[in-house]
C-alpha positions in Angstrom: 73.7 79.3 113.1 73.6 79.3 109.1 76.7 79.3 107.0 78.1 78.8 103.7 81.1 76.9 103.0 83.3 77.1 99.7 84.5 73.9 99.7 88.6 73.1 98.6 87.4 72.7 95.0 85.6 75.8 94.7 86.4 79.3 93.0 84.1 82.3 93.5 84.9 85.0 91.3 83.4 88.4 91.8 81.1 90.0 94.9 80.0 87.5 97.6 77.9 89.1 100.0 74.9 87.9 102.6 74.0 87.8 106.0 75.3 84.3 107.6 79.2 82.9 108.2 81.3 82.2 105.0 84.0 79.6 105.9 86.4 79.4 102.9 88.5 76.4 102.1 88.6 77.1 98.5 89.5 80.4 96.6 87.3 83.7 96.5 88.7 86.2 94.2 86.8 90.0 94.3 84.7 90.9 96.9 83.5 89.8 100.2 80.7 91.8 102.3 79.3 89.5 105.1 77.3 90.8 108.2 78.2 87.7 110.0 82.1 85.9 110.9 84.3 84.8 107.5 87.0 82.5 108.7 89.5 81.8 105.6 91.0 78.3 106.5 94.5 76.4 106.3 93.6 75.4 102.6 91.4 78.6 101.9 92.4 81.8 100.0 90.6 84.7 99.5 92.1 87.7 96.8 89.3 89.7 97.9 88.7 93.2 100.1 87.0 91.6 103.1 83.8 93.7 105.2 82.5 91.9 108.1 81.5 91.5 111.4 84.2 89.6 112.3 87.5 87.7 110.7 89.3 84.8 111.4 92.0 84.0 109.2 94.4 80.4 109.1 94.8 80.1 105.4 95.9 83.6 102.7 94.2 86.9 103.0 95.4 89.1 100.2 93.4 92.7 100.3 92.1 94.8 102.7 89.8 94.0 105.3 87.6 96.0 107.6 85.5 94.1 110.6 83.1 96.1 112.7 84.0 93.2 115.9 87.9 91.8 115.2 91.0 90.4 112.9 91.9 87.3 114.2 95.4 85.7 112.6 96.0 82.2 113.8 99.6 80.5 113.2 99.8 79.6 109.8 97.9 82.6 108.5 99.7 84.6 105.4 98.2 88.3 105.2 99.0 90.9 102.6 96.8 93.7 103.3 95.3 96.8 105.6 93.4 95.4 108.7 90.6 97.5 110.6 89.0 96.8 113.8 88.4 98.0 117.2 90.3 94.9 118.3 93.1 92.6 115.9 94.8 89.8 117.7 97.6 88.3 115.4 99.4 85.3 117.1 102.6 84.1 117.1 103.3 82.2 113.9 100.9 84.3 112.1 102.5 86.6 109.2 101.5 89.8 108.4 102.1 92.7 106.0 100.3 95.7 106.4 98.9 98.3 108.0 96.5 98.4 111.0 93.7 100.6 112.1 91.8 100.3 115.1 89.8 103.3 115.2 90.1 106.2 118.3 92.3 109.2 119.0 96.4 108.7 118.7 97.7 110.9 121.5 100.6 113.3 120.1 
């Protein structure tokens, strides 16, 4: 499986997008539109409105983010932002500010 990684010293500024796994364990600032998984780690933070297949997050997610698959927030995650997804897990130790969408009818 392909992947980029932004290393700890790295800022990306602006619109990352492309078809294989981003890891972050630097700083993205902008944009993100992956078709694959973007984990944000412990040391990672992304300023960004997020569109993938799938997120993981362990670092700091501020902006929305919209997966087609799942949110995952580990312990240790910080988010500040609108998730959507058919499924979001958010664990214990994970925290959260937001709202969240996961698609299908609300009963009344």
């Amino acid at each position: 499986m392909a992947e980029t990684v932004i290393g700890p010293s790295i800022v990306v500024k602006g619109i990352l997008a492309g078809e294989e796994r981003v890891v972050v364990r630097g700083r993205v600032e902008g944009r993100m539109q992956v078709s694959d998984q973007v984990v944000v780690e412990r040391e990672g933070t992304v300023e960004a409105e997020v569109s993938s297949e799938s997120l993981r997050v362990i670092g700091t997610l501020r902006g929305n983010a919209t997966a087609t698959q799942r949110v995952e927030l580990l312990p240790g995650s910080n988010v500040k932002g609108d998730l959507t997804a058919p499924r979001i897990w958010i664990q214990e130790g994970a925290k959260f500010k937001g709202q969240i969408d996961m698609g299908g009818d609300v009963l009344s």
